[in-house]
C-alpha positions as CSV (number, residue, x, y, z in Angstrom):
1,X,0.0,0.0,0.0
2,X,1.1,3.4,-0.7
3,X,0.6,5.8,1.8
4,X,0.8,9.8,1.2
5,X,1.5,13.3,3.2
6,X,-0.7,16.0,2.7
7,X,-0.8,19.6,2.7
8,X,-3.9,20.6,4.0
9,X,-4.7,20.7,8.3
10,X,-1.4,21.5,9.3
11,X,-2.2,22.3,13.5
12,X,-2.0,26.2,14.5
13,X,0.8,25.2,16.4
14,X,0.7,28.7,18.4
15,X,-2.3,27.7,20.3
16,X,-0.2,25.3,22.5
17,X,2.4,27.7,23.4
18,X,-0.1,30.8,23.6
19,X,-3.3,32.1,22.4
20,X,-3.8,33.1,18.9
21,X,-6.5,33.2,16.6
22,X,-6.5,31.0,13.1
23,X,-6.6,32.3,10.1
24,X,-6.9,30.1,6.9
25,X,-4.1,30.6,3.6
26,X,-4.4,29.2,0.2
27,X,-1.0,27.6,-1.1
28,X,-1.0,26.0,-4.4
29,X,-5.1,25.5,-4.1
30,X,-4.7,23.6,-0.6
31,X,-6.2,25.2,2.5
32,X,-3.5,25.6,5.0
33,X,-3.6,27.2,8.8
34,X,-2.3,29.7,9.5
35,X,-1.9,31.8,13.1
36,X,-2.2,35.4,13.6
37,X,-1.9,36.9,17.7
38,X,-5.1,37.7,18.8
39,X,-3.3,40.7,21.1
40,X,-2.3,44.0,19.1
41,X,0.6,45.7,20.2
42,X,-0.6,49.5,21.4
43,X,3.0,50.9,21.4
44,X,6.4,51.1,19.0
45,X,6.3,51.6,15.0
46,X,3.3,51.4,13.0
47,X,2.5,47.9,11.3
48,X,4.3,47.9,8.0
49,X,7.4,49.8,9.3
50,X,10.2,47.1,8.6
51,X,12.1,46.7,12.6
52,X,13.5,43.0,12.2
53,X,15.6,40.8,10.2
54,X,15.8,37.2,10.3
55,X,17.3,34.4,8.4
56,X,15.2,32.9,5.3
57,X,18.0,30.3,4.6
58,X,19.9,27.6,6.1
59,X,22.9,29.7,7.9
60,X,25.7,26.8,7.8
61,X,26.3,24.3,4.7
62,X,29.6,23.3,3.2
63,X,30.9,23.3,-0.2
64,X,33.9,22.9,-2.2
65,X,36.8,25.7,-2.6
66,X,36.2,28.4,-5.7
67,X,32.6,27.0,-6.3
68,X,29.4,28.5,-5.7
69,X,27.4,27.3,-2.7
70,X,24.5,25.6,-3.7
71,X,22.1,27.4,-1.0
72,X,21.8,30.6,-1.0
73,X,21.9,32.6,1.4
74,X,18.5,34.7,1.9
75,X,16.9,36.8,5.1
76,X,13.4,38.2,5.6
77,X,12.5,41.5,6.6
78,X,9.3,42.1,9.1
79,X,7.6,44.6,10.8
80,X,6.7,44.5,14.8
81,X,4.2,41.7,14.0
82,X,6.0,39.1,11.9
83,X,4.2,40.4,8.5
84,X,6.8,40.8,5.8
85,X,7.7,44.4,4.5
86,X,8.6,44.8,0.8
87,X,10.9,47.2,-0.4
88,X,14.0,47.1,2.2
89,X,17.5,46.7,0.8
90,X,19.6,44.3,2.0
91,X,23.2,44.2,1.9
92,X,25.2,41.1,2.0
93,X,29.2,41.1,2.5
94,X,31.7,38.7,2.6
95,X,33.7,39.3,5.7
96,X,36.2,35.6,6.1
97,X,37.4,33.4,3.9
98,X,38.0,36.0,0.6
99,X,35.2,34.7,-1.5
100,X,33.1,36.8,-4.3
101,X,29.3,37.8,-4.6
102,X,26.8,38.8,-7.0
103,X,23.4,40.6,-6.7
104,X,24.9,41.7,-3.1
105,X,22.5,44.1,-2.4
106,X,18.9,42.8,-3.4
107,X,15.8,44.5,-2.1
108,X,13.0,42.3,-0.3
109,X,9.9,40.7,-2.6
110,X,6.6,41.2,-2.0
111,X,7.2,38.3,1.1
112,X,9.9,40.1,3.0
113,X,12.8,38.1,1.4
114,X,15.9,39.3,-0.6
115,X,18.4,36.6,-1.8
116,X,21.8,37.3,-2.7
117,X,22.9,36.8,-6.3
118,X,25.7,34.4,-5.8
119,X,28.3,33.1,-3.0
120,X,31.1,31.7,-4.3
121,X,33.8,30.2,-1.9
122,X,37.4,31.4,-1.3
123,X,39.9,29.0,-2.6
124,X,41.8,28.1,0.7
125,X,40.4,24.9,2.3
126,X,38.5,26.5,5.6
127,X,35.6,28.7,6.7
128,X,33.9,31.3,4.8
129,X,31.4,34.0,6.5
130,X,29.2,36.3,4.5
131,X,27.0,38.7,7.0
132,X,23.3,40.5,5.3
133,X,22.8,44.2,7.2
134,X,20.0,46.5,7.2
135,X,20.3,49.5,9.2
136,X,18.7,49.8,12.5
137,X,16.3,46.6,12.0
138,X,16.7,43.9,14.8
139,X,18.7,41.0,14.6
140,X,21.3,42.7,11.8
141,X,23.9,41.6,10.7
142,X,23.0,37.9,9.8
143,X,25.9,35.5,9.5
144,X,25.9,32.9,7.3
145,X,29.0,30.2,7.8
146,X,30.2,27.9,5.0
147,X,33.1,25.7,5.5
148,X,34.7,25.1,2.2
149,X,36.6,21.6,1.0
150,X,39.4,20.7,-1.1
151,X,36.9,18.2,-2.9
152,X,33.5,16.9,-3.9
153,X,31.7,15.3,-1.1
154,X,32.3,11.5,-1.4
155,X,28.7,9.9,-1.0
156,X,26.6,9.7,-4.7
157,X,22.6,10.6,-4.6
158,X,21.6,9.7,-8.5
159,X,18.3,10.6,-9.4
160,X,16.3,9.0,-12.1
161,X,12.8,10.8,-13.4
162,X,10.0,8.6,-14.5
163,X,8.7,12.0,-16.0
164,X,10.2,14.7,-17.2
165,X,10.3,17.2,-14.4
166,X,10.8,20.9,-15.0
167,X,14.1,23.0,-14.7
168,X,12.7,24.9,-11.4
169,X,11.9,21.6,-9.9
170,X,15.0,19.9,-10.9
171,X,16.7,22.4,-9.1
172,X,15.0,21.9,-5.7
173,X,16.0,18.1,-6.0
174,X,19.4,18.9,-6.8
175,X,20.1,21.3,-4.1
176,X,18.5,18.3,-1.8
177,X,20.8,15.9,-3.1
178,X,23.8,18.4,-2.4
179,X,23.2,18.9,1.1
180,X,22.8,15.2,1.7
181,X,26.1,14.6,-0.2
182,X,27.6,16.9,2.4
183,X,26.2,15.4,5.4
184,X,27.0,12.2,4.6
185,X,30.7,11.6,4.1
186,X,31.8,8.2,2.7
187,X,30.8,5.8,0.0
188,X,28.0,2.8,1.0
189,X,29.5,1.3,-2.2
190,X,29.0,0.6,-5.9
191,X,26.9,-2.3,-6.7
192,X,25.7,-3.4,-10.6
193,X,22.1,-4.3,-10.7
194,X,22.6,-4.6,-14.0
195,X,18.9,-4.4,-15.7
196,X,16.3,-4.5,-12.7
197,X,12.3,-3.6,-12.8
198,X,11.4,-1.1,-10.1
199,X,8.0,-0.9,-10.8
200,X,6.6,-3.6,-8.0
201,X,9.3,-2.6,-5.4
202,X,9.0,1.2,-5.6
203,X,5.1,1.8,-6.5
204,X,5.8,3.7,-10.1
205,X,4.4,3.3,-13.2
206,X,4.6,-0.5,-15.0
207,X,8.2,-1.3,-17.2
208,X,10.0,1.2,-14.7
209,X,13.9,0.1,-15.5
210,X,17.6,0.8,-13.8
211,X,20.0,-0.4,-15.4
212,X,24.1,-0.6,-14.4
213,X,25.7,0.2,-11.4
214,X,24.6,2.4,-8.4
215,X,27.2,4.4,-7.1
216,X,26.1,4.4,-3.5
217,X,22.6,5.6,-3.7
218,X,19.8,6.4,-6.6
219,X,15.9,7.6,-6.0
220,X,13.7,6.8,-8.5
221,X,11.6,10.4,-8.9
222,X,8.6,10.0,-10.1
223,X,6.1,13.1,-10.7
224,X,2.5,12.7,-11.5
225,X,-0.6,14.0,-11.7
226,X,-2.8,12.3,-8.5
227,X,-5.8,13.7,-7.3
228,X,-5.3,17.8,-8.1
229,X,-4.0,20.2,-5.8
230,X,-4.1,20.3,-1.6
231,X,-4.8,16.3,-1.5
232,X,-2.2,13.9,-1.7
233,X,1.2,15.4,-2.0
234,X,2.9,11.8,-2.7
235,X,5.3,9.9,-0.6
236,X,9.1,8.8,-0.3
237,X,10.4,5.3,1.2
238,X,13.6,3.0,0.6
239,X,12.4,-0.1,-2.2
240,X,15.7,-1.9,-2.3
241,X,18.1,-2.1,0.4
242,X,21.8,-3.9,0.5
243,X,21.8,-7.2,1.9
244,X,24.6,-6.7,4.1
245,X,24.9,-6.1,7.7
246,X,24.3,-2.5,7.5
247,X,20.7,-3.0,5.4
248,X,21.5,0.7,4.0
249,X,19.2,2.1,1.2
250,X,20.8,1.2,-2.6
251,X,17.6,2.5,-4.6
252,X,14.4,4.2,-3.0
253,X,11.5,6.1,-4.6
254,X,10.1,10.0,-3.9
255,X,6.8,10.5,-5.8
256,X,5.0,14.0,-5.9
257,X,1.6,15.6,-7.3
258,X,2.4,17.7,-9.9
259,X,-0.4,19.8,-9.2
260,X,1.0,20.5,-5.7
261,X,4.3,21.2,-7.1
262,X,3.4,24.7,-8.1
263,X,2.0,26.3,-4.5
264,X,5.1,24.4,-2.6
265,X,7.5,26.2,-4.5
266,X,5.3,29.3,-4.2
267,X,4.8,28.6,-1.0
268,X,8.5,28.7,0.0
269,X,8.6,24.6,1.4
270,X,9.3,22.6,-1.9
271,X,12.9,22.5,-1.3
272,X,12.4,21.5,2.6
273,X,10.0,18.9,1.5
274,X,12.3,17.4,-0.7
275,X,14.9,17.8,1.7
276,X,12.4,15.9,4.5
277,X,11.1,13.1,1.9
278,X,14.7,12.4,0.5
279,X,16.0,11.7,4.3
280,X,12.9,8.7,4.3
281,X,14.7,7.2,1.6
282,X,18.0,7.2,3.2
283,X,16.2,5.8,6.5
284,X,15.1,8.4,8.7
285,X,11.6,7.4,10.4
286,X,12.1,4.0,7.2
287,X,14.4,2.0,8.4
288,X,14.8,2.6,12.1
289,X,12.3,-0.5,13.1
290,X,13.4,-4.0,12.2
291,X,11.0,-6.8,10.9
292,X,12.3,-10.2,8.9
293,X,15.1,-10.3,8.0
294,X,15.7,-6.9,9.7
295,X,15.3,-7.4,13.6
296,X,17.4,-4.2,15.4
297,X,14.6,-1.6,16.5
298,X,15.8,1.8,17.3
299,X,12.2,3.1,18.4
300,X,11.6,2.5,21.9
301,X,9.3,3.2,24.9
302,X,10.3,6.1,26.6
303,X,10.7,6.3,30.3
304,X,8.7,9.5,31.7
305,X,10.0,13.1,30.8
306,X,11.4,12.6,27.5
307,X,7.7,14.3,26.2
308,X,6.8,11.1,24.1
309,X,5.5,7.3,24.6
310,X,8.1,6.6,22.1
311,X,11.8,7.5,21.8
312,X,14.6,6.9,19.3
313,X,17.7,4.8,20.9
314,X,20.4,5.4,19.2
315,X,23.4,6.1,20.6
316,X,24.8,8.8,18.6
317,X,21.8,10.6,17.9
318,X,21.1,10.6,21.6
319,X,24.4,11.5,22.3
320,X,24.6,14.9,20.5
321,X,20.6,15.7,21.4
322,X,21.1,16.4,24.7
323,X,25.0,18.0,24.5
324,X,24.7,19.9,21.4
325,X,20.6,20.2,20.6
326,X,19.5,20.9,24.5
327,X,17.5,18.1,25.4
328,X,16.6,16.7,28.6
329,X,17.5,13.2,28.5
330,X,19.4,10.6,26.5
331,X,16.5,9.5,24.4
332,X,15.4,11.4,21.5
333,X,11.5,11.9,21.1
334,X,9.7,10.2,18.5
335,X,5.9,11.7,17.6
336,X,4.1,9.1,19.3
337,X,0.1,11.0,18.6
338,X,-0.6,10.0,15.4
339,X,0.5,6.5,14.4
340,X,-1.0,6.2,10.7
341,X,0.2,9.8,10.9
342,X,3.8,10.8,11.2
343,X,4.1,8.8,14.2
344,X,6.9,6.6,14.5
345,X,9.1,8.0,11.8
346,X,9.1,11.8,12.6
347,X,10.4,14.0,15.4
348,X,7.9,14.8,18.2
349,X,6.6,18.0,16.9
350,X,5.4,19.6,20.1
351,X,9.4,19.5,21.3
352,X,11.3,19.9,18.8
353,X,9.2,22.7,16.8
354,X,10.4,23.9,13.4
355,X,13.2,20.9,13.1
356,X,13.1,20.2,9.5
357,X,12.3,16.2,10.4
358,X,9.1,16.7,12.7
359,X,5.8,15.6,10.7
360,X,4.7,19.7,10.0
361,X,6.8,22.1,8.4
362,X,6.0,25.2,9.8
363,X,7.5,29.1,9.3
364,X,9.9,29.8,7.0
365,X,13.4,28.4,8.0
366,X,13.3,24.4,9.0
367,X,16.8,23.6,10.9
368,X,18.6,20.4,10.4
369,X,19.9,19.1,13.6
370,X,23.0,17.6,14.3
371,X,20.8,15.2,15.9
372,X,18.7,14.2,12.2
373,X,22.5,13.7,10.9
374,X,23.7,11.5,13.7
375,X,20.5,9.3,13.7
376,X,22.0,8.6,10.0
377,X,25.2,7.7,11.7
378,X,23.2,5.2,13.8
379,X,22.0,3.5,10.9
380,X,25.4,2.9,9.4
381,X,26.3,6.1,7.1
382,X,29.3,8.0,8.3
383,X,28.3,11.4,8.3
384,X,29.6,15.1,8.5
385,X,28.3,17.0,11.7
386,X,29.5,20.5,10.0
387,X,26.5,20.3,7.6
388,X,23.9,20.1,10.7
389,X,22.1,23.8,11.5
390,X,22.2,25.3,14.5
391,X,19.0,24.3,16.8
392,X,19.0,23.9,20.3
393,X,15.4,23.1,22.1
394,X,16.5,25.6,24.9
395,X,16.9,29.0,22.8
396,X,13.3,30.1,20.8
397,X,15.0,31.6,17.8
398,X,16.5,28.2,16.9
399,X,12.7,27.0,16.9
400,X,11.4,29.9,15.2
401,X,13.8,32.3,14.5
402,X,11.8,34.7,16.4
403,X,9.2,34.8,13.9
404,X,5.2,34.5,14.3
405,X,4.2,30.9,13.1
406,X,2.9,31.1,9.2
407,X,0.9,28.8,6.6
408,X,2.6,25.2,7.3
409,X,2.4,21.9,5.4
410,X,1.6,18.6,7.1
411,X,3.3,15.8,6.5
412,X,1.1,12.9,7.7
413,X,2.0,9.5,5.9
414,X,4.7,10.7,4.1
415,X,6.1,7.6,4.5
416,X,5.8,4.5,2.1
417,X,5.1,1.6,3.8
418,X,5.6,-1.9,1.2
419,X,8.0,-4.6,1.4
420,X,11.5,-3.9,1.0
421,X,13.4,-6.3,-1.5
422,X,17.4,-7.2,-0.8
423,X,19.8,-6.7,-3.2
424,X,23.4,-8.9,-2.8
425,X,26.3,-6.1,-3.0
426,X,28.7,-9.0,-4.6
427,X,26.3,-10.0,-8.0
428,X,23.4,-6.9,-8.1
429,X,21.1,-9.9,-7.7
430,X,17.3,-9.4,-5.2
431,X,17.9,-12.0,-3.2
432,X,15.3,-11.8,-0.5
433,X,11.7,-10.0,0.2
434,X,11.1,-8.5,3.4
435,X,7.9,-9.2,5.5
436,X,6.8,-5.6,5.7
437,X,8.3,-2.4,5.7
């Protein structure tokens, strides 16, 4: 069975932190909540008058020396009540690492944001800064960090389109597959599957085909029309994994509704979506529970104060979640509320917020934590901890960035749940069917 995430009923996630009255938004024809605080301010500048500045953008990535960054670095300008203000110019510099820019002093769209041009790295191995400053508004400058290699990362994401998919879309995949790239930092290894139908494995269309061999990891994209826009957005899930004692991901599947591919991009999520769904292929929330011929289980029932029923045990994840993310004990929270939902392969939402791997993407700026990248780690993959974001459940602008909560997207059985097939790493040959997902 193929199950699906979906855009429309995301929670007003305000209302359990303070009162605030909902308000509806239209993204992409889907219905989506919204919060607005139901107490005007009385004092300080008029609505509309720009005061702060916040980050629109991840604010640490890596990349390789002399080369453009692949996420750009963007910040969003808003007036005492978190509504965007047009108009402001924005002026980005480079101040470490003797890179270049373009477009460094962009003025904020009609949603607050302004994007520099380009951000090209310096060509010493190290780390580059760039800072965006607009007079007298809160929160200026913003620094964004990049830490720049001699090389190109060493894991392989191949994608392979059933369809073909649009340029804009292409690039919101490929900056995914970047960043992953980064985070994980070592080869899972080539294997040649030499001609193998996907079509049963992966849910896509009939006389799907990969051929040759599979440097580390390829997803299967697959973008259709479903069932028109603000209903099923699609769903993402490993289909083959390697039959070896680490069980890590070879080939997996992402499929989307095209007719919802239009407001996420609008919207500002599609590239955090992607970035969420292609994270379910690698294994996050997919492969963390065991089953034939699979039996480890990193999910748990957590002892009292961790916030959840359920809690993730891995040791590395847990590790870094309580001394570099802020949390309270040394097992991370799994969403334990909605089990046909996002529970059991998401981050509890209620603690961890605006964390890009919680079911709802909420706001505008959705942190990777270094604890996401070491629950990788846990898996198998050896990973990079310098591409995780800053987030730490203690301090709110890591949450929210200080920002009032916007439209969000829910993510509710985003996850595929099928049989996973076994392919031998020696011959490219399946060699065994799992009993469930």
């Amino acid at each position: 069975m193929v199950s699906d995430f979906r855009s429309a009923g995301a929670p007003c996630l305000g209302q359990r932190r303070s009162m605030r009255i909902p308000t509806l938004v239209a993204i992409g024809g889907a219905v989506l909540a919204a919060c607005s605080s139901g107490s005007p301010s009385v004092t300080g500048p008029a609505p509309g008058t720009p005061t702060q500045i916040l980050p629109a953008s991840i604010t640490v990535q890596s990349g390789a020396t002399s080369q453009p960054v692949t996420a750009l670095p963007s910040v969003k300008v808003t007036d005492k009540t978190g509504l965007p203000v047009s108009g402001v110019t924005v002026t980005f510099a480079v101040t470490a690492g003797n890179g270049s820019l373009s477009g460094a002093t962009p003025v904020t769209n009609s949603t607050g944001v302004a994007t520099v041009g380009s951000w090209t790295l310096g060509a010493s191995a190290g780390t580059n800064t760039l800072t965006a400053t607009a007079a007298g508004l809160s929160g200026s400058p913003v620094v964004f960090t990049a830490n720049g290699g001699s090389g190109p990362a060493t894991f392989n994401i191949t994608l392979q389109y059933v369809r073909p998919a649009a340029a804009v879309y292409q690039s919101a995949f490929n900056a995914a597959v970047t960043r992953w790239e980064t985070a994980i930092a070592a080869h899972t290894g080539d294997v040649n599957v030499g001609t193998l139908t996907v079509d049963t494995a992966c849910g896509v269309p009939p006389n799907t085909v990969v051929t040759g061999t599979i440097h580390d990891l390829l997803i299967v994209v697959d973008l259709d029309s479903i069932d028109g826009p603000g209903k099923i957005l699609g769903s993402a899930s490993p289909c083959y994994l390697r039959n070896g004692g680490r069980n890590l991901t070879l080939l997996g599947v992402m499929t989307f509704d095209t007719a919802d591919l239009a407001g996420l991009n609008s919207g500002g999520f599609l590239n955090d979506v992607i970035l969420h769904e292609m994270n379910h292929v690698l294994g996050f929330g997919t492969l963390w529970e065991g089953g034939p011929p699979v039996q480890n289980s990193f999910v748990i029932n957590t002892p009292a104060g961790t916030g959840s029923t359920l809690g993730f045990d891995g040791p590395k994840a847990d590790s870094v979640y309580v001394a570099d993310n802020g949390g309270p004990r040394d097992t991370v929270p799994v969403e334990d509320t909605s089990l046909a939902g996002t529970g059991r392969s998401h981050w509890k939402e209620s603690i961890f917020q605006s964390e890009l791997m919680t079911g709802f993407l909420t706001g505008h700026f959705h942190p990777l934590s270094l604890t996401s990248i070491e629950s990788l780690a846990d898996l198998g993959y050896t990973v990079n901890p310098a591409a995780a974001d800053a987030f730490n459940l203690s301090t709110q602008p890591t949450l929210r960035l200080g920002e009032a909560p916007g439209p969000g997207v829910d993510l509710s059985n985003d996850v595929r749940r099928s049989p996973r097939f076994y392919v031998d790493e020696a011959t490219g040959q399946v060699v065994r069917r799992s009993a469930g997902p």
